[in-house]
Biopython code that builds the backbone (N, CA, C, O; Angstrom):
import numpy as np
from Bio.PDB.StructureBuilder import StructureBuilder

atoms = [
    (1, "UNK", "N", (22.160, 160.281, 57.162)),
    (1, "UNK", "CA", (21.714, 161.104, 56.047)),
    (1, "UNK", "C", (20.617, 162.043, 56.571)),
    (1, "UNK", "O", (19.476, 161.598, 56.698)),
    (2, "UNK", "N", (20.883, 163.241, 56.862)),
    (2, "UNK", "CA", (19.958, 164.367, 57.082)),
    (2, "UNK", "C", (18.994, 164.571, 56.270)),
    (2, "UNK", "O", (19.223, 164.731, 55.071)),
    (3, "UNK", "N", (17.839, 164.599, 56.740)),
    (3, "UNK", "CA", (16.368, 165.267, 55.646)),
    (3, "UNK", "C", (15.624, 166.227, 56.880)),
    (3, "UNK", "O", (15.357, 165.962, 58.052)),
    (4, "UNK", "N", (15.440, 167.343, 56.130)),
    (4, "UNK", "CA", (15.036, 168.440, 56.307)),
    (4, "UNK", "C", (13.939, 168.567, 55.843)),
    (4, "UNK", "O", (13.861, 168.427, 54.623)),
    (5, "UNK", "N", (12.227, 168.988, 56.883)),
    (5, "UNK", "CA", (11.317, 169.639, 56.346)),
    (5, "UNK", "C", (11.688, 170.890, 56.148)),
    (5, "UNK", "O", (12.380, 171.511, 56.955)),
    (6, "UNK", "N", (11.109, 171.524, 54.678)),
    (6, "UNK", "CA", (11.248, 172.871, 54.185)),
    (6, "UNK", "C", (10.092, 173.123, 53.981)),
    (6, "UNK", "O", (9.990, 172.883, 52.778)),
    (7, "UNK", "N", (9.040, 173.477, 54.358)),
    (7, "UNK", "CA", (7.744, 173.947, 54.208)),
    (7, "UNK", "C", (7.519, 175.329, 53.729)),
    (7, "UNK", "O", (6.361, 175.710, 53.560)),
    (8, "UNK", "N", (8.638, 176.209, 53.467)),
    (8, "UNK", "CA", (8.601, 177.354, 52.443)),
    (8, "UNK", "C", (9.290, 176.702, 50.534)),
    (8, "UNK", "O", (9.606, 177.461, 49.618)),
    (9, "UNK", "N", (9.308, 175.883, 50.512)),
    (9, "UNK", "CA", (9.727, 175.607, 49.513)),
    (9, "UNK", "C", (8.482, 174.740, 48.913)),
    (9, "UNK", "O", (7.752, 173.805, 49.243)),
    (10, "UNK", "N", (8.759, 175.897, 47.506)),
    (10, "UNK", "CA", (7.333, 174.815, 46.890)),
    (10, "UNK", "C", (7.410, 175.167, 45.429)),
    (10, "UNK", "O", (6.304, 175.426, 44.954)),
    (11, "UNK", "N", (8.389, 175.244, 44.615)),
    (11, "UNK", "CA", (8.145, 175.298, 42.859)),
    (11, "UNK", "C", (9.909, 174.689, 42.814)),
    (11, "UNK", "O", (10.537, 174.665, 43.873)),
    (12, "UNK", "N", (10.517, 174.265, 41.609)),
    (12, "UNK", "CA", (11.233, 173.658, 40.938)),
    (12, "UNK", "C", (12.706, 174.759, 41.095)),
    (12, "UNK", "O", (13.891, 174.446, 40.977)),
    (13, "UNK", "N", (12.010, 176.303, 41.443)),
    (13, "UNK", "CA", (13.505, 177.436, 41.441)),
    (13, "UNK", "C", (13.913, 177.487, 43.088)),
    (13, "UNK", "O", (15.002, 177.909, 43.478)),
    (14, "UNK", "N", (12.618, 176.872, 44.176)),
    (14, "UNK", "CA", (13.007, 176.941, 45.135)),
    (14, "UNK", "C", (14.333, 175.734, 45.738)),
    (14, "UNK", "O", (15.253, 175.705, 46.554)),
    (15, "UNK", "N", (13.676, 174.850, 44.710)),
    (15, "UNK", "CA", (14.425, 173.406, 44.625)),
    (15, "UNK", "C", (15.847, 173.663, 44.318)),
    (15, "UNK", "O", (16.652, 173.243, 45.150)),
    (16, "UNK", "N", (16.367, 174.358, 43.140)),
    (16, "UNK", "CA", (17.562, 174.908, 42.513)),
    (16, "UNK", "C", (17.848, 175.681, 43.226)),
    (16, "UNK", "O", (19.063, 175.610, 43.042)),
    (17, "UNK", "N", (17.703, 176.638, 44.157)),
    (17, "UNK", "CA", (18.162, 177.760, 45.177)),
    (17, "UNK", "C", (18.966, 176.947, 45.963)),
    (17, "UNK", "O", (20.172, 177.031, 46.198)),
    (18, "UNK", "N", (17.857, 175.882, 46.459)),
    (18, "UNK", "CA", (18.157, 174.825, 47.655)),
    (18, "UNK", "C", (19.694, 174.021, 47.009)),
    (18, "UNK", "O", (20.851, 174.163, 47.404)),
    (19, "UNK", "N", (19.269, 173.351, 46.137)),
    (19, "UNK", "CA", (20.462, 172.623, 45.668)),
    (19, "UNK", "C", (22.018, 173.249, 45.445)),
    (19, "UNK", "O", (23.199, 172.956, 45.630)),
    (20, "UNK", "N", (21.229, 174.233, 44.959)),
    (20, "UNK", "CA", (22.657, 175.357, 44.758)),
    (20, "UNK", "C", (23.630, 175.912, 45.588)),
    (20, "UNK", "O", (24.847, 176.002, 45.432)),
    (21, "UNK", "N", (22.710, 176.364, 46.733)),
    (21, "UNK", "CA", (23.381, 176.644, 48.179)),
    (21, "UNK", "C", (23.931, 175.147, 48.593)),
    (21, "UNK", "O", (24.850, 175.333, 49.390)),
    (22, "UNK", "N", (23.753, 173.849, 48.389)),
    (22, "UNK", "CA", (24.200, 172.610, 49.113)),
    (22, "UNK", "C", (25.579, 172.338, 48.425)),
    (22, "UNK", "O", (26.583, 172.018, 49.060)),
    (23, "UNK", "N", (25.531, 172.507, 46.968)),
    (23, "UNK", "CA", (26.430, 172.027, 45.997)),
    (23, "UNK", "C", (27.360, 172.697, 46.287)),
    (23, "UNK", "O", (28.457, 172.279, 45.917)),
    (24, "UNK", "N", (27.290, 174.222, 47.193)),
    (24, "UNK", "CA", (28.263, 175.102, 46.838)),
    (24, "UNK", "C", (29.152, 174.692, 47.809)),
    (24, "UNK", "O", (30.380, 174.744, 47.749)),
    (25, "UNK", "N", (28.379, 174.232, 48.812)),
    (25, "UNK", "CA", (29.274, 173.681, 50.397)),
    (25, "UNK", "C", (30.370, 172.893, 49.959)),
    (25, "UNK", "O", (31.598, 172.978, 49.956)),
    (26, "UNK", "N", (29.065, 171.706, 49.407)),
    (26, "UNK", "CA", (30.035, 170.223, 49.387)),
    (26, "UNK", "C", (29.167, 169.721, 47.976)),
    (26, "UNK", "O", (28.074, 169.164, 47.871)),
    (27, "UNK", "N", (30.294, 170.237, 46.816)),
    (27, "UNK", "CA", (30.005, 169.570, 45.277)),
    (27, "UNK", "C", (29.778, 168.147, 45.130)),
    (27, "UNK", "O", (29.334, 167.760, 44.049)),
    (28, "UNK", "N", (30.047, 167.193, 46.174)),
    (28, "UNK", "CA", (29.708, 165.741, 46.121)),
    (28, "UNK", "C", (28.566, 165.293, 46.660)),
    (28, "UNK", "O", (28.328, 164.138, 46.306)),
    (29, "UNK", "N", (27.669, 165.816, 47.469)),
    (29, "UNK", "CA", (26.656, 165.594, 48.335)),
    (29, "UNK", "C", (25.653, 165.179, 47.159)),
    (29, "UNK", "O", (25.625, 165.506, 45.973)),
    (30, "UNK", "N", (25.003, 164.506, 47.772)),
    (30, "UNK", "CA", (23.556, 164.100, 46.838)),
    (30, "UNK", "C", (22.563, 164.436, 47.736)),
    (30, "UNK", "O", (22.474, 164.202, 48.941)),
    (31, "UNK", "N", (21.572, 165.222, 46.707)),
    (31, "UNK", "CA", (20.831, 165.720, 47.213)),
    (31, "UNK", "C", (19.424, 165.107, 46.805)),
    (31, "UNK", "O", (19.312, 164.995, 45.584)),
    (32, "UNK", "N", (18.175, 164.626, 47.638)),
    (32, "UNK", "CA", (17.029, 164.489, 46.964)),
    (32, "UNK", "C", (15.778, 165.143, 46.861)),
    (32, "UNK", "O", (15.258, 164.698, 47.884)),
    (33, "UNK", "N", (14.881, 165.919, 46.330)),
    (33, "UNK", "CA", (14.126, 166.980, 47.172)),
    (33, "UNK", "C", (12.280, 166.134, 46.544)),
    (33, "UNK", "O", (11.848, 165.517, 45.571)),
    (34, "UNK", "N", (11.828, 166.615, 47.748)),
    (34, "UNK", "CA", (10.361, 165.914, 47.252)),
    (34, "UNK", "C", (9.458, 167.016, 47.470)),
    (34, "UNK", "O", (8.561, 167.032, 48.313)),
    (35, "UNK", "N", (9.820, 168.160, 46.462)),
    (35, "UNK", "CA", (9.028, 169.074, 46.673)),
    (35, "UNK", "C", (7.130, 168.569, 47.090)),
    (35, "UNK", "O", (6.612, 169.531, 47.656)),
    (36, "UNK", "N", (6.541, 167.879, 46.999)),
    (36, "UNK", "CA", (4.961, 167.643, 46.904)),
    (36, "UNK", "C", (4.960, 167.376, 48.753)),
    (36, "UNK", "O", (3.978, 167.829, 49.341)),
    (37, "UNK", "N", (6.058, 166.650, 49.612)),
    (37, "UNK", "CA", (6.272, 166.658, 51.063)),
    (37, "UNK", "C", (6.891, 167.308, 51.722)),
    (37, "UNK", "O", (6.916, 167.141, 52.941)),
    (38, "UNK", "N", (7.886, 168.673, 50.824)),
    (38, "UNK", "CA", (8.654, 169.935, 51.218)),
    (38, "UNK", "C", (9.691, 169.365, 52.288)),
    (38, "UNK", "O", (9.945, 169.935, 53.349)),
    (39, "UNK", "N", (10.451, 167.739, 51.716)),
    (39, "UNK", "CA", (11.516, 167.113, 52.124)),
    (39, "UNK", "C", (12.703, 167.398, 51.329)),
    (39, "UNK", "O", (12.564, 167.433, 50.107)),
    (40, "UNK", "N", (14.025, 167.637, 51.919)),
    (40, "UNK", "CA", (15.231, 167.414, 51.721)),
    (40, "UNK", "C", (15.960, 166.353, 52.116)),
    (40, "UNK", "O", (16.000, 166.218, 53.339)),
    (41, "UNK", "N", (16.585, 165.509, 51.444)),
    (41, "UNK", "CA", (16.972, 164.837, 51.952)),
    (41, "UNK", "C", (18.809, 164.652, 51.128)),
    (41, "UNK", "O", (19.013, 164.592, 49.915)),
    (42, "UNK", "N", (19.766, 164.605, 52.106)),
    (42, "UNK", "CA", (21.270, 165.019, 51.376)),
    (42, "UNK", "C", (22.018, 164.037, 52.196)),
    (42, "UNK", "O", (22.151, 163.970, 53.418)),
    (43, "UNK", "N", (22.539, 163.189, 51.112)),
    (43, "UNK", "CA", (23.789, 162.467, 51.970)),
    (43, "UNK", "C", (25.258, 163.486, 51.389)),
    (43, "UNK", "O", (25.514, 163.875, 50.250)),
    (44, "UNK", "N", (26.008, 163.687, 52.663)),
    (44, "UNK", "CA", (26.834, 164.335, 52.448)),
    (44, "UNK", "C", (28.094, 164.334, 53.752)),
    (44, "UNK", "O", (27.833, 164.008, 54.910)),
    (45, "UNK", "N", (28.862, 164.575, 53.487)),
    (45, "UNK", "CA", (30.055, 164.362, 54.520)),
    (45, "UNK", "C", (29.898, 165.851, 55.774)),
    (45, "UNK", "O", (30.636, 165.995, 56.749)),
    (46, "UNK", "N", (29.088, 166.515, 55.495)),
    (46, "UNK", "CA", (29.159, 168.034, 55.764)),
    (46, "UNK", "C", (27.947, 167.289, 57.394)),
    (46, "UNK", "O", (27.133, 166.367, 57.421)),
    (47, "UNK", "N", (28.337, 168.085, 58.276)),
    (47, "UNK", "CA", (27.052, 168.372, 59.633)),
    (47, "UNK", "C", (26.141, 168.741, 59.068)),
    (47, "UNK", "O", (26.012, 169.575, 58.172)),
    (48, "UNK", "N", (25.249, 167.925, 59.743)),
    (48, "UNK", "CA", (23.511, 168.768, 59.659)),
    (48, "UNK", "C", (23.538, 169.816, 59.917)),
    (48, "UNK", "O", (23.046, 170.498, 59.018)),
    (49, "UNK", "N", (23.936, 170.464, 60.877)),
    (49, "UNK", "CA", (23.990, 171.866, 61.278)),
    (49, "UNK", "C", (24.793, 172.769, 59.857)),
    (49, "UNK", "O", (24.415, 173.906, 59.575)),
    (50, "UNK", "N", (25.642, 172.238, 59.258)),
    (50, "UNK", "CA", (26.626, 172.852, 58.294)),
    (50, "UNK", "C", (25.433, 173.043, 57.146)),
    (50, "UNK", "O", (25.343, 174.147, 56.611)),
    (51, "UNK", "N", (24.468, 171.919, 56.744)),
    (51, "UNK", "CA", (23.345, 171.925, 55.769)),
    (51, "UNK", "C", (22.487, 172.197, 56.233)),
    (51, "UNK", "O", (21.488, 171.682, 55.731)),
    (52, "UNK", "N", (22.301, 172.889, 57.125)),
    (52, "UNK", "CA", (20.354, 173.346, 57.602)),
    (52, "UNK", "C", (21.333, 175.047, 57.285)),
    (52, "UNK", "O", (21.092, 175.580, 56.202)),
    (53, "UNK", "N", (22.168, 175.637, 58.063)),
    (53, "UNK", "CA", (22.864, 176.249, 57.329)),
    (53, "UNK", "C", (22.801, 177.242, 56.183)),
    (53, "UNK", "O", (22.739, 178.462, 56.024)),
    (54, "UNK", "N", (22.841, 176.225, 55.523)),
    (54, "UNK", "CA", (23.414, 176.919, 53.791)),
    (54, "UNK", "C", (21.807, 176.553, 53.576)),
    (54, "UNK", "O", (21.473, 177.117, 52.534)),
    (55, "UNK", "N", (21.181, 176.156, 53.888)),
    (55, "UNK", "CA", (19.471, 176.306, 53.335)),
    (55, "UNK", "C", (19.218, 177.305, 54.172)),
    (55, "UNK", "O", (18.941, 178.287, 53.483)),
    (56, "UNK", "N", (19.184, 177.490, 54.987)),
    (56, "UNK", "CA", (19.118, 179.320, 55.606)),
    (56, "UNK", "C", (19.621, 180.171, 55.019)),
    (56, "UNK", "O", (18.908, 181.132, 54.734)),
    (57, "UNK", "N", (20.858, 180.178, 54.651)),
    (57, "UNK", "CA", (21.427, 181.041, 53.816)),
    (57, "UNK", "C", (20.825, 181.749, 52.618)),
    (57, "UNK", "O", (20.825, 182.921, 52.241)),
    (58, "UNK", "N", (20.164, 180.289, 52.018)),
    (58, "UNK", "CA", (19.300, 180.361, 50.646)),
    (58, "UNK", "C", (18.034, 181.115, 50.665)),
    (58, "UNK", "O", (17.417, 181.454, 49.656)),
    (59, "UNK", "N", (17.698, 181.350, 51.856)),
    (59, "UNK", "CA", (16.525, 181.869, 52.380)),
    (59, "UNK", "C", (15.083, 181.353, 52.166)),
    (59, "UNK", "O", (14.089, 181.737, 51.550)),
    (60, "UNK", "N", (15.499, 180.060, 53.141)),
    (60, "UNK", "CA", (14.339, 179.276, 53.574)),
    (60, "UNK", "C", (14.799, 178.888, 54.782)),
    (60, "UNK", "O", (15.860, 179.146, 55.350)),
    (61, "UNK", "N", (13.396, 177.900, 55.268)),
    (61, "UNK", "CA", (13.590, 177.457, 56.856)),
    (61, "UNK", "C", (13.342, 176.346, 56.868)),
    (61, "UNK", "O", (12.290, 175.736, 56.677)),
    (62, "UNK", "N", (14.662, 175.937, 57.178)),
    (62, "UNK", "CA", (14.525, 174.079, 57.219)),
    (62, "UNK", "C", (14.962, 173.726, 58.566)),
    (62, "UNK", "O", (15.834, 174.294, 59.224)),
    (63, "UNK", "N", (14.206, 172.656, 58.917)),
    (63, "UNK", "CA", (14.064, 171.928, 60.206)),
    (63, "UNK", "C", (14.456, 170.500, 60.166)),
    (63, "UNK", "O", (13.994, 169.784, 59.277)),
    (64, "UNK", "N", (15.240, 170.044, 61.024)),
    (64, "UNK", "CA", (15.590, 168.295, 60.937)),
    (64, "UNK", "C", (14.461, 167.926, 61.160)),
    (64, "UNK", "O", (13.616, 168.512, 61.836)),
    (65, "UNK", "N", (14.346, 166.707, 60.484)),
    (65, "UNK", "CA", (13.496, 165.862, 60.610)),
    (65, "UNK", "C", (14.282, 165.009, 61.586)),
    (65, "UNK", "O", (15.504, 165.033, 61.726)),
    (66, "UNK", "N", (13.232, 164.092, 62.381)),
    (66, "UNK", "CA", (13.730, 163.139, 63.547)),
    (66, "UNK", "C", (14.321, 161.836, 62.444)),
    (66, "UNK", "O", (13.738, 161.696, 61.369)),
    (67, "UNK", "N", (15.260, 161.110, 62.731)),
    (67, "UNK", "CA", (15.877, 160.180, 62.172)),
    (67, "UNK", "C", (15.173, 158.852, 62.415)),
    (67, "UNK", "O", (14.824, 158.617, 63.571)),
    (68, "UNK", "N", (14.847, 157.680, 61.171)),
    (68, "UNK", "CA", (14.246, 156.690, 61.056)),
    (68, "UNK", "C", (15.091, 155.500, 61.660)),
    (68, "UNK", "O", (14.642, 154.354, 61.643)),
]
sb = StructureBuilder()
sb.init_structure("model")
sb.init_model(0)
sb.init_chain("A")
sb.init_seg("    ")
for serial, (resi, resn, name, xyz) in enumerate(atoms, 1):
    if name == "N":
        sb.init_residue(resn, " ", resi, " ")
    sb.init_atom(name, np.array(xyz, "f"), 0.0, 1.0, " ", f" {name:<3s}", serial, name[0])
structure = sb.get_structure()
C-alpha cells in the first residue's frame, strides 16, 4: 500500500483534487489522506509510479514514502 508525502497539499479541495485524480485511474482504490501530516495513503491495484502519477497530474508533488 503506497503513501505518499504531499507537502503542497493542505485544505479539504486539495484533498478532493487528490482523490479525484486517483478515483479516475482506479474507481476501487481506497484512498486515506491525513491532510494535518500531508500523507496519502491508497491501497489500490494500480503501481506507485501509476499513483504518484495522477497526483502530478493533479498538480501537486508527491513523493513515496519509504515502506514500514
Amino acid at each position: 500500500m503506497p503513501k505518499f508525502q504531499v507537502q503542497d497539499m493542505s485544505c479539504q479541495h486539495c484533498e478532493a483534487s487528490i482523490k479525484a485524480a486517483l478515483k479516475a485511474l482506479d474507481p476501487q482504490a481506497d484512498i486515506q489522506v491525513d491532510l494535518a501530516s500531508h500523507v496519502v495513503t491508497i491501497a489500490s491495484s494500480l503501481t506507485s509510479t501509476a499513483l504518484e502519477n495522477a497526483i502530478r497530474d493533479a498538480g501537486y508533488t508527491p513523493v513515496l514514502a519509504p515502506s514500514t
